[in-house]
C-alpha positions as semicolon CSV with decimal commas, in nm:
position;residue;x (nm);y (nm);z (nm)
1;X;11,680;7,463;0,406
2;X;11,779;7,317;0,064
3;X;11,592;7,030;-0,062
4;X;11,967;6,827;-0,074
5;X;11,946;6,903;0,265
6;X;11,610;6,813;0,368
7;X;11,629;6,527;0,183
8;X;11,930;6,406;0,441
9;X;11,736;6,534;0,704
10;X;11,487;6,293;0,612
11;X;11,698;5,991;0,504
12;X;11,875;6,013;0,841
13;X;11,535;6,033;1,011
14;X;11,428;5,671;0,849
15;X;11,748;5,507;0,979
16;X;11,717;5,621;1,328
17;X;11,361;5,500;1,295
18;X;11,494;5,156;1,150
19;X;11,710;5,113;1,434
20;X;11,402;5,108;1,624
21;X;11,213;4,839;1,361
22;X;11,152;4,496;1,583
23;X;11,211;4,176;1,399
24;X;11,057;3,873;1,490
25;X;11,245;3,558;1,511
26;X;11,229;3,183;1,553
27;X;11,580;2,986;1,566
28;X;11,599;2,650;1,663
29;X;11,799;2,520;1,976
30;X;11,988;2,163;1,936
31;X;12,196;1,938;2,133
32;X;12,328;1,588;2,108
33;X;12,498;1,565;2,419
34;X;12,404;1,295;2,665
35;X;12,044;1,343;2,767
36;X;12,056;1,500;3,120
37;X;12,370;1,748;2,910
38;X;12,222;1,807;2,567
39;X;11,855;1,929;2,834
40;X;12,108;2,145;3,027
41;X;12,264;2,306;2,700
42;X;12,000;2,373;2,582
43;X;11,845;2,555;2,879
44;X;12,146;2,725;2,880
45;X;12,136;2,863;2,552
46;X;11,774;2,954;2,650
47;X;11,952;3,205;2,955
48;X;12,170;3,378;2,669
49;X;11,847;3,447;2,450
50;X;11,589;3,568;2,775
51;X;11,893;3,802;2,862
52;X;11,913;3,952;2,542
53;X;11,608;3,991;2,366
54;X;11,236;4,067;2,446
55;X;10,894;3,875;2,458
56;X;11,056;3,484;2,438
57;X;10,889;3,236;2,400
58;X;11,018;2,846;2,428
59;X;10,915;2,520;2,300
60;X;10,946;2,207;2,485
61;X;11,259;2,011;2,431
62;X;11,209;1,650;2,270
63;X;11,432;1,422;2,163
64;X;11,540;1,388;1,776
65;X;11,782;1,124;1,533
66;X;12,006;1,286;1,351
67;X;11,963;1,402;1,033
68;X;12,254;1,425;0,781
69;X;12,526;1,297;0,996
70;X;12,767;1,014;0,940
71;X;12,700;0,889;1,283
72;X;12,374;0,796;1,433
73;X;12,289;0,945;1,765
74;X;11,994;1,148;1,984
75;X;11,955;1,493;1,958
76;X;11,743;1,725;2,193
77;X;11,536;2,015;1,997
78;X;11,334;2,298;2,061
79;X;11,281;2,634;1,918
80;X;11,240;2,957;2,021
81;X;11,019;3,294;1,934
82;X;11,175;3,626;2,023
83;X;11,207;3,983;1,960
84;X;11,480;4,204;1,879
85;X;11,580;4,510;1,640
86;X;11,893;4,328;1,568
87;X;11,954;4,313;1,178
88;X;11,987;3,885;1,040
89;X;12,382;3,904;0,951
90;X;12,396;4,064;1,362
91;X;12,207;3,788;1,455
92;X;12,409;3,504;1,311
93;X;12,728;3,700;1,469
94;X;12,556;3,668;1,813
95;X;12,415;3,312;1,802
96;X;12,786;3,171;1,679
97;X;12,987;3,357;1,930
98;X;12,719;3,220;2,195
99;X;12,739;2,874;2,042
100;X;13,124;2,920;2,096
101;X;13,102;3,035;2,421
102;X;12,899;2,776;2,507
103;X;13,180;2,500;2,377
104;X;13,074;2,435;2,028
105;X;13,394;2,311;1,810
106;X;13,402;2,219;1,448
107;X;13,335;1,832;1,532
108;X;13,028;1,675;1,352
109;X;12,989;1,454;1,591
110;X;13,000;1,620;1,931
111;X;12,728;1,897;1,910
112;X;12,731;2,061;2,224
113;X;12,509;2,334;2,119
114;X;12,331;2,447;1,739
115;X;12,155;2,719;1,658
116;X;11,970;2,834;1,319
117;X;11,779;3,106;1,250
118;X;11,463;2,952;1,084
119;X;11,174;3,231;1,003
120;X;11,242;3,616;1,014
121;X;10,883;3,795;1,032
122;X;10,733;3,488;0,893
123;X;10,944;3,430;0,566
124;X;11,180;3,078;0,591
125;X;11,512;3,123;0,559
126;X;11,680;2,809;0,681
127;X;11,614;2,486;0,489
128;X;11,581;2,312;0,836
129;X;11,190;2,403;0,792
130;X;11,120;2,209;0,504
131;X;11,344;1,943;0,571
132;X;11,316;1,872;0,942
133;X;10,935;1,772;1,059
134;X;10,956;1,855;1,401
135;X;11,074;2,186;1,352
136;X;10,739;2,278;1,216
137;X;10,563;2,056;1,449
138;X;10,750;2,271;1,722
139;X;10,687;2,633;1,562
140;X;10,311;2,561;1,511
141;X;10,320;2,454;1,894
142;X;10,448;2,793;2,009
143;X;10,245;3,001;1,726
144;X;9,924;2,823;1,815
């Protein structure tokens, strides 16, 4: 064999073996719904993530103000620990299309359901963390 073509050999090896590479996530889970509605959303989204990805783990739900928005209302949070190989940009894909599914329009005000990615293998990358209290409050509850 050629070293040009070992060297593929060998490159192709490491993707397969990245395909196989388990991320670990935490997204948040937000509704502002009525009460009883925004709890049932919520657990609702929770069904789409348990039949999708491996070793989830769920925060309780408590109720939030809203931060940011022109109107003033309750919103129901939790977050969410999971597992997955799935690359970030697949991620986002799959939590929008489930937010859609789920009813989500481009109204501010009626949120039926929000998720955010908000740590991938431990590094932030939503500015919900810094900004948002109970979002670390929440993630330090399921990390323990």
């Amino acid at each position: 064999m050629e070293k040009r073509e070992k060297f593929s050999s060998f490159f192709l090896f490491l993707q397969m073996l990245q395909k196989n590479v388990y991320h670990k996530y935490i997204i948040s889970v937000g509704s502002n719904s009525e009460k009883d509605m925004a709890v049932q959303n919520i657990k609702t989204a929770f069904n789409f993530l348990i039949e999708r990805f491996e070793a989830v783990v769920f925060s309780e739900i408590i109720p939030t103000h809203a931060v940011g928005m022109e109107v003033d209302c309750q919103f129901f949070n939790a977050v969410v620990r999971f597992q997955t190989p799935m690359q970030l940009v697949e991620l986002k894909l799959f939590l929008k299309e489930t937010e859609r599914k789920m009813g989500r329009t481009s109204c501010a005000e009626d949120v039926v359901i929000d998720m955010d990615i908000i740590l991938v293998n431990g590094k932030v990358v939503h500015e919900d963390y810094e900004n948002r209290t109970f979002i670390r409050e929440l993630i330090q509850a399921i990390e323990g």
